[in-house]
C-alpha positions, 0 to 999 in steps of 0.5 A: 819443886824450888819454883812452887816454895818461892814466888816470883816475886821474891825470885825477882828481889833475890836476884836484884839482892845478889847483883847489888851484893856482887857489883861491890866486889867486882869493882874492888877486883878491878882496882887490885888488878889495876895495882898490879899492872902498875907495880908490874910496870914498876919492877 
């Protein structure tokens, strides 16, 4: 059903969307977590 309403070409740019959508925010959690190892060590 979801495969007939969608080609795979705009499968293919979806999933390219959401990884270039994601990449962003796992930097960004990595950078909170590297801040709280380092007011970790602080205290």
């Amino acid at each position: 059903m979801f495969h007939k309403e969608i080609s795979s070409t705009d499968m293919k740019v979806l999933t390219v969307a959401s990884v270039f959508l994601t990449l962003p925010f796992i930097f960004y959690a990595r950078d909170i977590a590297h801040s709280l190892r380092d007011i970790a060590e602080k205290r």
